[in-house]
Residue frames as a rotation matrix with the C-alpha (Angstrom) as fourth column:
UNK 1
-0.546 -0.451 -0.706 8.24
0.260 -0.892 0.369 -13.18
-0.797 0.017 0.604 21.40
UNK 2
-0.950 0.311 0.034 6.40
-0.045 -0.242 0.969 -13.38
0.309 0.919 0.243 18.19
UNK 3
-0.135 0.984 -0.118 2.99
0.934 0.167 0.317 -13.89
0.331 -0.067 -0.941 19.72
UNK 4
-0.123 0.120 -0.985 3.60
0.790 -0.589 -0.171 -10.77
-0.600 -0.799 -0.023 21.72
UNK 5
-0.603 -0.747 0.281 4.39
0.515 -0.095 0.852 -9.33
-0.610 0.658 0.441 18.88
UNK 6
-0.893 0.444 0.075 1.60
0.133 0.101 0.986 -9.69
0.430 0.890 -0.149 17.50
UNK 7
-0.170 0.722 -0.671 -0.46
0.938 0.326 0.114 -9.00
0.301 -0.610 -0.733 19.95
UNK 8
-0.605 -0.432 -0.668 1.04
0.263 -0.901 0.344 -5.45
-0.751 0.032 0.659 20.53
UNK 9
-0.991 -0.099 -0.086 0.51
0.015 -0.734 0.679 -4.83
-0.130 0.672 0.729 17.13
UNK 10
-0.181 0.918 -0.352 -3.60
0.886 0.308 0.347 -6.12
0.427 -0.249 -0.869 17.46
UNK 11
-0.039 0.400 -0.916 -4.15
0.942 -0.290 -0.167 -3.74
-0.332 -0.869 -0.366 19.96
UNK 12
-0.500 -0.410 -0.763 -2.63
0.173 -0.910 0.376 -0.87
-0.848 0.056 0.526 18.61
UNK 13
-0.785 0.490 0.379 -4.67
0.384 -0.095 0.919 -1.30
0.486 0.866 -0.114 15.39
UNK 14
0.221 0.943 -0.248 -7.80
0.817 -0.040 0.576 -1.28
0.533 -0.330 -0.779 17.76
UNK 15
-0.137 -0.403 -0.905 -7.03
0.679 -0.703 0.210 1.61
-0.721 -0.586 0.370 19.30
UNK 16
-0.792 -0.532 -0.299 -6.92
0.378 -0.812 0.444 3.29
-0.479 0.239 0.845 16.56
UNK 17
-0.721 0.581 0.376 -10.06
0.542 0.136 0.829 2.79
0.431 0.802 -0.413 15.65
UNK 18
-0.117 0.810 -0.575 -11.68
0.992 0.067 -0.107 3.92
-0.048 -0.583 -0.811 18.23
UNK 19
0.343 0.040 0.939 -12.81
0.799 -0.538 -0.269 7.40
0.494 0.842 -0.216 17.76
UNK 20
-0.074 -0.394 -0.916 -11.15
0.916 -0.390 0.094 10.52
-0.395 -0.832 0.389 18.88
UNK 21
0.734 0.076 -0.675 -11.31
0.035 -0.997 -0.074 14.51
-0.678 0.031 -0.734 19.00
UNK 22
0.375 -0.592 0.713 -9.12
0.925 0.287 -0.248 15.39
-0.057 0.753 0.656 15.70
UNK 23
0.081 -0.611 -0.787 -6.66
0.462 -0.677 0.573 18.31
-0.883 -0.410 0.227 16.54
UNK 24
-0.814 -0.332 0.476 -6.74
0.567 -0.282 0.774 19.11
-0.123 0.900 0.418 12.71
UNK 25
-0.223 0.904 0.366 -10.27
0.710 -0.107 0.696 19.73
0.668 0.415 -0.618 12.24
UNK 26
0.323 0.076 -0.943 -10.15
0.823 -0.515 0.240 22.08
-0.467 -0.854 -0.228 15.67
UNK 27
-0.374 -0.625 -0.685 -7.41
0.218 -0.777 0.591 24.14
-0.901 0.072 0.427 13.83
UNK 28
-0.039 -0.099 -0.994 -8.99
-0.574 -0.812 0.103 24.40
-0.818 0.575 -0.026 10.79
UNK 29
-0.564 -0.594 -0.574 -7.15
-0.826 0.412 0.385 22.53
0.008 0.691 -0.723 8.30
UNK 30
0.826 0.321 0.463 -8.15
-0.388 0.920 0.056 19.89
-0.408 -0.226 0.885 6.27
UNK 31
-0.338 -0.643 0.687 -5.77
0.308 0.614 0.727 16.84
-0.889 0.457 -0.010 4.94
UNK 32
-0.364 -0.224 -0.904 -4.82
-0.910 -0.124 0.397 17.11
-0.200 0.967 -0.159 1.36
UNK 33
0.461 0.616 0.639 -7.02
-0.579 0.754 -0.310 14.50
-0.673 -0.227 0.704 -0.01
UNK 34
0.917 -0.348 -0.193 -4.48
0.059 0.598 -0.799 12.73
0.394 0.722 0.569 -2.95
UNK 35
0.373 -0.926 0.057 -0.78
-0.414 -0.111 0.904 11.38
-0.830 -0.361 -0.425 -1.69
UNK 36
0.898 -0.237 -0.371 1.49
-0.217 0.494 -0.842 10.54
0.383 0.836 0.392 -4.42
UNK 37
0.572 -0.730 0.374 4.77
-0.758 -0.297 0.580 8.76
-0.313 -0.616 -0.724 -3.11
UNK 38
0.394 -0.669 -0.630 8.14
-0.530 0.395 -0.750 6.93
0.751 0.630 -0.199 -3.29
UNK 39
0.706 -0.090 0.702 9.79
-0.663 0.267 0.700 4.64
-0.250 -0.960 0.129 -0.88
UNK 40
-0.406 -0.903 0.138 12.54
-0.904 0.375 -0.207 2.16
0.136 -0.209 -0.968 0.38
UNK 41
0.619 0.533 0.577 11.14
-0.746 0.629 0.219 -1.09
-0.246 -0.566 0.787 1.70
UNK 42
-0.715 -0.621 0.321 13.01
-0.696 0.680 -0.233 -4.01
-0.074 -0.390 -0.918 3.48
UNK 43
0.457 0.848 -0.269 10.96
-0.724 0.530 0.441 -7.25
0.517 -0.007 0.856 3.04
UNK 44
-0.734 -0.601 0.315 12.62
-0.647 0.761 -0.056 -10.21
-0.206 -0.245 -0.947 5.27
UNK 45
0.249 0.669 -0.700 11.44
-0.648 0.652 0.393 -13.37
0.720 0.356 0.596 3.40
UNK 46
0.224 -0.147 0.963 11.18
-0.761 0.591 0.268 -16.33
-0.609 -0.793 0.020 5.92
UNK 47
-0.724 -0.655 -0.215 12.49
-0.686 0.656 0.314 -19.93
-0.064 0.375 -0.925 4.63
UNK 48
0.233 0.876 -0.421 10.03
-0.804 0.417 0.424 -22.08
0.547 0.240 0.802 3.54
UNK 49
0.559 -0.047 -0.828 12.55
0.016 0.999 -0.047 -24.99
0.829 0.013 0.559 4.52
UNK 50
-0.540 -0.696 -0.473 14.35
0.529 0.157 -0.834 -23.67
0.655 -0.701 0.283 7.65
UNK 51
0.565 0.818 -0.110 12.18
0.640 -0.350 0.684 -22.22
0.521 -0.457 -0.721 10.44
UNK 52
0.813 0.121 -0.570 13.07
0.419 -0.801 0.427 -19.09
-0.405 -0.586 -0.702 11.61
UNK 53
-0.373 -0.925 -0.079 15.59
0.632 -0.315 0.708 -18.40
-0.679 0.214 0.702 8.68
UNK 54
0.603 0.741 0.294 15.45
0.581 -0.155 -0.799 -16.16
-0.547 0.653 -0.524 5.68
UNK 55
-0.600 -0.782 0.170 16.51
0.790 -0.545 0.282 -13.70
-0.128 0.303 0.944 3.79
UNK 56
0.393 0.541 -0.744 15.72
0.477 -0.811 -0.338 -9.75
-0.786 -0.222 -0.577 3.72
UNK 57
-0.066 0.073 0.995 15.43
0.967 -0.242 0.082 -8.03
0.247 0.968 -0.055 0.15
UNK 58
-0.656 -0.332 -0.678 15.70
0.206 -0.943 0.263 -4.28
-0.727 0.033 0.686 -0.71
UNK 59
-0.245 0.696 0.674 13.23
0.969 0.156 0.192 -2.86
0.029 0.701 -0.713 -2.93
UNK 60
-0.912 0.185 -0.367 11.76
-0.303 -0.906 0.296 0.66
-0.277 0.381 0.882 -4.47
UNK 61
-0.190 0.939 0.285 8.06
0.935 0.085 0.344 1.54
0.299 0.332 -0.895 -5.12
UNK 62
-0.891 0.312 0.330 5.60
-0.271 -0.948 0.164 4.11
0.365 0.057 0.929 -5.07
UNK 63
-0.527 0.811 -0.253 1.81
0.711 0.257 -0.655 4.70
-0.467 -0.525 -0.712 -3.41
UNK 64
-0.924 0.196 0.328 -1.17
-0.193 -0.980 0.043 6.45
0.330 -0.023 0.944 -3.69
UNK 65
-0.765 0.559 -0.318 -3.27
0.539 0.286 -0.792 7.24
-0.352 -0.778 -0.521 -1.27
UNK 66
-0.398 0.607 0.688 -6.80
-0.227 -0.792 0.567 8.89
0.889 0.070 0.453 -1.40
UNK 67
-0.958 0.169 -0.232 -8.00
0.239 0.023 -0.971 10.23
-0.159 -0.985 -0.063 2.06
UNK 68
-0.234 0.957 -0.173 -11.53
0.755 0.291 0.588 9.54
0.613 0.007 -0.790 2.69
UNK 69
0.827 0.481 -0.292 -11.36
0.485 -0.347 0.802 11.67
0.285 -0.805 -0.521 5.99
UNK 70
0.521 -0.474 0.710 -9.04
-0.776 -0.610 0.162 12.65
0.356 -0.635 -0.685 8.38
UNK 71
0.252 0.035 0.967 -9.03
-0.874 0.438 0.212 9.30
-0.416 -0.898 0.141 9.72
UNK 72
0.303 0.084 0.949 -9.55
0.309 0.934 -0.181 7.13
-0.901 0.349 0.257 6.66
UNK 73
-0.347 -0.695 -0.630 -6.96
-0.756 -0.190 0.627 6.19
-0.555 0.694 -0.459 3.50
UNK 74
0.670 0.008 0.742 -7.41
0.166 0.973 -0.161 4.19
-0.723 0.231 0.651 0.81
UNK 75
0.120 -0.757 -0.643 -4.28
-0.921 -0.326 0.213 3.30
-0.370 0.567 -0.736 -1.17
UNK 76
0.965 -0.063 0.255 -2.66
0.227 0.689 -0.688 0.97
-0.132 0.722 0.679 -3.47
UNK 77
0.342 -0.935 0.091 1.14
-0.816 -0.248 0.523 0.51
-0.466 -0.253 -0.848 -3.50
UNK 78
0.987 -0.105 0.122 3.27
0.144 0.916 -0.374 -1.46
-0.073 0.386 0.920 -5.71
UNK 79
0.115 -0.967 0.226 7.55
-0.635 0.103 0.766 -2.58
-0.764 -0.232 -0.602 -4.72
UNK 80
0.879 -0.071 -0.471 9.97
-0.382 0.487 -0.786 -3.78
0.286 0.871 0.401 -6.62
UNK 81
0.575 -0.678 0.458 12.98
-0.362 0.291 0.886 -6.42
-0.734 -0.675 -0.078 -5.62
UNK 82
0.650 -0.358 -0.670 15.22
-0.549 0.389 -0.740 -6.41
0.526 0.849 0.056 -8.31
UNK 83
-0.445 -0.881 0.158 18.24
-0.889 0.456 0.038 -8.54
-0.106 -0.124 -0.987 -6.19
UNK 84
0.393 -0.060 -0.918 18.53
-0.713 0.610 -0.345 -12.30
0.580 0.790 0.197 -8.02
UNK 85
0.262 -0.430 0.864 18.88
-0.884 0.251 0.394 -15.29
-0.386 -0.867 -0.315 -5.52
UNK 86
0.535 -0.029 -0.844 20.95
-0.560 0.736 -0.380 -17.96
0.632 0.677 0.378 -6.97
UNK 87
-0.616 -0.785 0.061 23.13
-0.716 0.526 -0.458 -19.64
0.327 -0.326 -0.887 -3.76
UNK 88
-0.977 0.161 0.138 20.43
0.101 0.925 -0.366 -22.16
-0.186 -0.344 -0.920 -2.76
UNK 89
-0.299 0.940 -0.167 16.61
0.525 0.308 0.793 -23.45
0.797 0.149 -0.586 -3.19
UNK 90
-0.188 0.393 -0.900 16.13
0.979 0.144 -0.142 -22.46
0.073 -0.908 -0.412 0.48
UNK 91
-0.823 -0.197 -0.532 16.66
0.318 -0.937 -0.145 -18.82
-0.470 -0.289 0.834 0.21
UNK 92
-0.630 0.658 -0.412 14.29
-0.771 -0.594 0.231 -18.15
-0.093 0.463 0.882 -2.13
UNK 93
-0.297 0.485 0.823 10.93
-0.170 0.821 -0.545 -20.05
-0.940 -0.302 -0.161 -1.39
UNK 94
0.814 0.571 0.109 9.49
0.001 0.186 -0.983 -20.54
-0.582 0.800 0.150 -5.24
UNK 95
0.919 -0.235 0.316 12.68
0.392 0.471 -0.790 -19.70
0.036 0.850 0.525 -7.18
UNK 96
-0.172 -0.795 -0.582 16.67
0.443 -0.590 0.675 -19.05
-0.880 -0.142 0.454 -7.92
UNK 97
-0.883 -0.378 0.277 17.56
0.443 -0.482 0.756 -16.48
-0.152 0.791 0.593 -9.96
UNK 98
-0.272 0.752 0.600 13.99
0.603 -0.353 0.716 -14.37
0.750 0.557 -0.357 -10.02
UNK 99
-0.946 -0.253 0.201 13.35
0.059 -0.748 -0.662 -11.33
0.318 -0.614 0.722 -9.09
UNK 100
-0.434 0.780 -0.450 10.02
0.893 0.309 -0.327 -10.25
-0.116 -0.544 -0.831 -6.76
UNK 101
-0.717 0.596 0.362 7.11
-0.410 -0.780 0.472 -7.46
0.564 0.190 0.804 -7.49
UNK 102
-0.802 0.242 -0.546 4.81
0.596 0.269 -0.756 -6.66
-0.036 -0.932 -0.360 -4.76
UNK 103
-0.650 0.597 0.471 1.27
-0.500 -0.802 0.326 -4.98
0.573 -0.024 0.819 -4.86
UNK 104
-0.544 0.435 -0.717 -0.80
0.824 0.116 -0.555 -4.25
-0.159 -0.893 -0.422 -2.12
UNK 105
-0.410 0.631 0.658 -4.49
-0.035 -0.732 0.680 -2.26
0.911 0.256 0.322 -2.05
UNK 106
0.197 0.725 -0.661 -6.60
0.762 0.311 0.568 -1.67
0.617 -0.615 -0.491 0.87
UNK 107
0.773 0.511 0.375 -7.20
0.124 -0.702 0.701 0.71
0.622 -0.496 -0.606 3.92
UNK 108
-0.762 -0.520 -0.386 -5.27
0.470 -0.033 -0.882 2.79
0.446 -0.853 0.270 6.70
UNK 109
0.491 0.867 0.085 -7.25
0.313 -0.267 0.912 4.13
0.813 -0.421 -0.402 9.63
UNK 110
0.094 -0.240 -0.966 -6.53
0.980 0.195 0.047 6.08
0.177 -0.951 0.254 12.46
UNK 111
0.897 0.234 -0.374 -5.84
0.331 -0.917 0.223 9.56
-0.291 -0.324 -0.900 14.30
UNK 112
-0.340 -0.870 0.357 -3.80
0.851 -0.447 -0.278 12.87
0.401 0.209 0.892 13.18
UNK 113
0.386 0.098 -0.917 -2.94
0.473 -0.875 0.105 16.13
-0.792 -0.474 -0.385 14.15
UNK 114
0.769 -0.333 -0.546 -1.14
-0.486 -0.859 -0.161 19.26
-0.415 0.389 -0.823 12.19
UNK 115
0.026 -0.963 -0.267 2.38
-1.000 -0.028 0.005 17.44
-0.013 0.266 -0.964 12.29
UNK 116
-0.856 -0.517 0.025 1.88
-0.512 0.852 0.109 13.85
-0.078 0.081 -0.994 12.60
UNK 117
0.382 0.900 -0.210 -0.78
-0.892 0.418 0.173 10.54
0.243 0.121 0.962 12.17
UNK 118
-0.326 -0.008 0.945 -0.82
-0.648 0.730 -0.217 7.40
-0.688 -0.683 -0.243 13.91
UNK 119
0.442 0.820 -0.364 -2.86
-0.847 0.515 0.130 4.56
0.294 0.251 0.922 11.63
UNK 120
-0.315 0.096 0.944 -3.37
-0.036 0.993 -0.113 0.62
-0.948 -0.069 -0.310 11.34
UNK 121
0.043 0.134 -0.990 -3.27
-0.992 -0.108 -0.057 -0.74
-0.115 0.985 0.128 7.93
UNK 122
0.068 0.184 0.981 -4.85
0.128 0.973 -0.192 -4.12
-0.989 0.138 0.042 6.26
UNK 123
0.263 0.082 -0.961 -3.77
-0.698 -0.671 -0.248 -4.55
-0.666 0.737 -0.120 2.80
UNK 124
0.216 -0.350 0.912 -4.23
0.219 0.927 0.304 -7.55
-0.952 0.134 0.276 0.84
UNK 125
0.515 -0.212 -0.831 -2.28
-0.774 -0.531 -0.344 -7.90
-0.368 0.821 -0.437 -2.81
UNK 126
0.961 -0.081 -0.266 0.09
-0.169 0.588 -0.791 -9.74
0.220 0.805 0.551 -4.49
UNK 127
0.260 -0.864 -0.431 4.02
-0.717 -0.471 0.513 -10.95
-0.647 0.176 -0.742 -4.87
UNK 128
0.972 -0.190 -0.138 5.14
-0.053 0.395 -0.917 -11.96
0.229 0.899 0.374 -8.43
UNK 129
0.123 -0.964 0.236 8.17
-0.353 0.180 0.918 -14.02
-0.928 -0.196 -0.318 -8.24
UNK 130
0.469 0.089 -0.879 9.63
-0.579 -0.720 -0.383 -13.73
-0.667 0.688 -0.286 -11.56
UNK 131
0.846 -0.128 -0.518 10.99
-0.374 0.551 -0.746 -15.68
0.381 0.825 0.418 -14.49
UNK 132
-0.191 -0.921 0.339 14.03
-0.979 0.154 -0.131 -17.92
0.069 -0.357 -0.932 -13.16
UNK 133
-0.664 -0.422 -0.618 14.87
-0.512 0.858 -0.037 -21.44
0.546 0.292 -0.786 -12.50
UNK 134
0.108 0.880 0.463 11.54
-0.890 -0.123 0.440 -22.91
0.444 -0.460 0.769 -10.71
UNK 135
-0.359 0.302 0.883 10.98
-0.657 0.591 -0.469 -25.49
-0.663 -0.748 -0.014 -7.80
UNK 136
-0.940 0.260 -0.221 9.27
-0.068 0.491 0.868 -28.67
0.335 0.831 -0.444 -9.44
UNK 137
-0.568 0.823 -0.001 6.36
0.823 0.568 -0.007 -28.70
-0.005 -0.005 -1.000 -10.01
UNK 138
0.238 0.236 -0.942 6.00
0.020 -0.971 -0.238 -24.41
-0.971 0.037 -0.236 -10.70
UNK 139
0.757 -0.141 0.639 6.13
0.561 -0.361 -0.745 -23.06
0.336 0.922 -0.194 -14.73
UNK 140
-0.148 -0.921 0.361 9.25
0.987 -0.159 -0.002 -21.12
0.060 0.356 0.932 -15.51
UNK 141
0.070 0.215 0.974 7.02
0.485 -0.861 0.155 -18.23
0.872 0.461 -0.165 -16.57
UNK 142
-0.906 -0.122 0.405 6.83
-0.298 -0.494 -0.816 -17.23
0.300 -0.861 0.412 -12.54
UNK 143
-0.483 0.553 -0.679 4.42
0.844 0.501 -0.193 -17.32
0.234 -0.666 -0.709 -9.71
UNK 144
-0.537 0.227 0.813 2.10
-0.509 -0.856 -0.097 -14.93
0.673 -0.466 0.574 -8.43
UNK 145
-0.813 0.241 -0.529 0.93
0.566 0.536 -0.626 -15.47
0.133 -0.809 -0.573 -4.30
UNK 146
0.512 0.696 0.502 -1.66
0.132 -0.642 0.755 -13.95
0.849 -0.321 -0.421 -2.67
UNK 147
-0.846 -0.531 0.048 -0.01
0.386 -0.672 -0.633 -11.28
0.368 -0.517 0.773 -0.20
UNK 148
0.558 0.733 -0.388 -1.83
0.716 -0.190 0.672 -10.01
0.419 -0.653 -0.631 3.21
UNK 149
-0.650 -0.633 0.421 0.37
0.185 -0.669 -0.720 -6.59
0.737 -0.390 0.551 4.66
UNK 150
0.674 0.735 -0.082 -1.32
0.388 -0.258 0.885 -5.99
0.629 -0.628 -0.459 7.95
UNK 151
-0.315 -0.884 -0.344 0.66
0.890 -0.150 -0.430 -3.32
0.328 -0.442 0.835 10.43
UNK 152
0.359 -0.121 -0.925 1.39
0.501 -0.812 0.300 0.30
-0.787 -0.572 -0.231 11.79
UNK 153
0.235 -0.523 0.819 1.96
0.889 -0.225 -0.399 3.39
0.393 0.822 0.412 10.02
UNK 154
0.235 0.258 -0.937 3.44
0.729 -0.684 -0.005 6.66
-0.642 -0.682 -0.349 11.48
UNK 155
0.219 -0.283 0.934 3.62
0.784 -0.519 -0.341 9.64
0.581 0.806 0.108 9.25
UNK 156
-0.048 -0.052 -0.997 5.23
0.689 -0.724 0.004 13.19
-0.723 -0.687 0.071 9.97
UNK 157
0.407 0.871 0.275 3.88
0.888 -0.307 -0.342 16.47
-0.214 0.384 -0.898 8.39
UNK 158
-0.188 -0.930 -0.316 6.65
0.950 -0.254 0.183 18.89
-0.250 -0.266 0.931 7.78
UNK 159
-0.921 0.294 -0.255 4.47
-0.321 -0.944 0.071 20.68
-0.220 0.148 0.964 5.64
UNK 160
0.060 0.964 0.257 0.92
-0.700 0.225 -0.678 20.76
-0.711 -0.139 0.689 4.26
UNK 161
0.697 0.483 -0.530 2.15
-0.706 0.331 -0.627 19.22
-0.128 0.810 0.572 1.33
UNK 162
-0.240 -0.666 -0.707 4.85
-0.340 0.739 -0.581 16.63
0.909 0.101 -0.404 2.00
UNK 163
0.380 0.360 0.852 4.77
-0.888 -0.117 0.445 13.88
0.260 -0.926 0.275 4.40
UNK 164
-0.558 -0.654 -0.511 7.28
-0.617 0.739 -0.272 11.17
0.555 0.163 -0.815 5.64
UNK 165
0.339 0.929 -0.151 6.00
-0.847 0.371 0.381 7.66
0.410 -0.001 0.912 6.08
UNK 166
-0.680 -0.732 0.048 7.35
-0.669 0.592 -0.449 4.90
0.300 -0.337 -0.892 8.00
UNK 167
0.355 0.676 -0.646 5.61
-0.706 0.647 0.289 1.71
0.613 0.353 0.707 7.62
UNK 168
-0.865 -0.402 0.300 6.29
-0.498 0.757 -0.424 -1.62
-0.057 -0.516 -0.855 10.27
UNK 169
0.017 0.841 0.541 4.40
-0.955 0.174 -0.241 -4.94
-0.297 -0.513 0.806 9.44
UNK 170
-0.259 -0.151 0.954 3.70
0.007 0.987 0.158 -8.68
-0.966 0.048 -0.255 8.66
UNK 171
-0.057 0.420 -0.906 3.58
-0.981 0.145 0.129 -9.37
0.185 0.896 0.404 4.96
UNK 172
-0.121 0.315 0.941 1.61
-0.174 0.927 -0.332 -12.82
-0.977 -0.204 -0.058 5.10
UNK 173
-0.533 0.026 -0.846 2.15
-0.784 0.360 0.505 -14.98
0.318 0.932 -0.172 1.59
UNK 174
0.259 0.553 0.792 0.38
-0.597 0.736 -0.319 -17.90
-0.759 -0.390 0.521 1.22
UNK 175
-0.654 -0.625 -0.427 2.40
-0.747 0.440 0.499 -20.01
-0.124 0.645 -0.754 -1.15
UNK 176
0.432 0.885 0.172 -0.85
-0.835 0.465 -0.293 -22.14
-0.339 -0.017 0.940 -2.50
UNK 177
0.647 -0.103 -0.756 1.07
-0.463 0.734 -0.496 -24.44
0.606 0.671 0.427 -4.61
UNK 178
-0.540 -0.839 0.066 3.22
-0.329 0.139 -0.934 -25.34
0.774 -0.526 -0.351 -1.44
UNK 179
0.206 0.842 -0.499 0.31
0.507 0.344 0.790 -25.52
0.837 -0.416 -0.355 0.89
UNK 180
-0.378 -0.588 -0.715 2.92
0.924 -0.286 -0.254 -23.07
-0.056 -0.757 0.651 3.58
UNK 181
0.790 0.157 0.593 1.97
0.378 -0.886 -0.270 -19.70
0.483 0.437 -0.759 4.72
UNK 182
-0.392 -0.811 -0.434 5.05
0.918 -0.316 -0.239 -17.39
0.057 -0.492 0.869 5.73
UNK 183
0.966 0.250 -0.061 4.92
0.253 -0.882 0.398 -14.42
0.046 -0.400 -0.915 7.75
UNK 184
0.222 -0.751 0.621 7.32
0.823 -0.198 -0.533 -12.05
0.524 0.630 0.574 6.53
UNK 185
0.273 0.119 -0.955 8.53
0.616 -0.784 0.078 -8.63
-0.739 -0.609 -0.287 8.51
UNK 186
0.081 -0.064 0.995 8.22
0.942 -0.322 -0.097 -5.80
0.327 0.945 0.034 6.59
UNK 187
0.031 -0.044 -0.999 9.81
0.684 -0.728 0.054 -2.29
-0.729 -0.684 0.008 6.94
UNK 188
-0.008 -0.311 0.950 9.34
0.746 -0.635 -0.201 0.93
0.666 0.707 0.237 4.42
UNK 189
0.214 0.171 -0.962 9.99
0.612 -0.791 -0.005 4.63
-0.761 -0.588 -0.274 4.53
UNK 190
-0.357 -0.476 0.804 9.50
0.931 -0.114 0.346 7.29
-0.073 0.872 0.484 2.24
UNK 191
-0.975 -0.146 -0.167 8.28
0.114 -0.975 0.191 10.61
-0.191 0.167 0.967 0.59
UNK 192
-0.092 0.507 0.857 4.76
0.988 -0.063 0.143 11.80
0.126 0.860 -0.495 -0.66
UNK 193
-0.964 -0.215 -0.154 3.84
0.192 -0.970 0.150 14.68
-0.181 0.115 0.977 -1.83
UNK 194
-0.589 0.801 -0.107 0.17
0.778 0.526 -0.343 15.58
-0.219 -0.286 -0.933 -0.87
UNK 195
-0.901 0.281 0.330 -2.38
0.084 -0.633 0.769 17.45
0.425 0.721 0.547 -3.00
């Protein structure tokens, strides 16, 4: 199920790349070329020490995007998980009791129209797990991973200047001092407001 999964989502990236007649640029209109936004975002960490467990965090952040094109974004987006795991080692893969900041730069790509946009997004970045009680062999002060967001984004266009966003993808950590990567499912949705 997970290979398919992933495989799905492969394709659909490619796809989107491929070029196509832009229904915007027919009518006229171009994209507003600065997004400034806010958001929700579900992260479901996997278990470092149980396969196919985890837990799934809540979190706030903001983006901004600059559109290159129609077609092409580049943005930068940084979450915050303020909720404090303290019932076991397993739940949280690096530490109890610390909380988890997330930033992520890099590209979306794909096709829009008037009211809506389709893309594929690769965004490597960061997550800082925060001051708290630390695995041995980790500093107190926290960790910071290297973070890989690769996925789907679908936006709708209500007007010219607002647009909801609804994000679905793998956040891939690589936990160096562990030697483990975990693939993580990741879901947001929010506001911007486009200039």
């Amino acid at each position: 199920m997970r290979k398919m999964f992933f495989f799905v989502l492969a394709a659909a990236a490619l796809l989107l790349m491929v070029p196509a007649q832009n229904a915007q640029a027919q009518s006229g209109s171009e994209t507003p070329k600065v997004e400034i936004g806010a958001h929700y975002t579900l992260l479901r960490f996997r278990d470092l020490f149980v396969d196919g467990d985890g837990v799934t965090d809540s979190g706030v952040g903001g983006r901004v995007t600059f559109n290159l094109s129609d077609n092409i974004g580049i943005e930068g987006e940084l979450n915050f998980f303020p909720q404090k795991r303290s019932n076991s080692l397993s739940v949280n893969p690096l530490f109890i009791d610390s909380t988890r900041t997330q930033g992520l730069f890099g590209v979306k790509t794909g096709i829009r129209s008037d009211g809506v946009g389709i893309f594929g997004k690769i965004r490597p970045g960061f997550v800082h797990f925060g001051q708290g009680t630390p695995l041995p062999g980790f500093s107190s002060s926290g960790a910071t991973e290297f973070a890989l967001d690769l996925g789907g984004v679908f936006e709708v266009y209500p007007s010219r200047s607002v647009a909801l966003r609804f994000d679905l993808g793998d956040t891939i950590i690589r936990f160096g001092g562990l030697g483990f990567t975990s693939h993580n499912l990741q879901f947001t949705t929010g506001v911007a407001f486009r200039f």
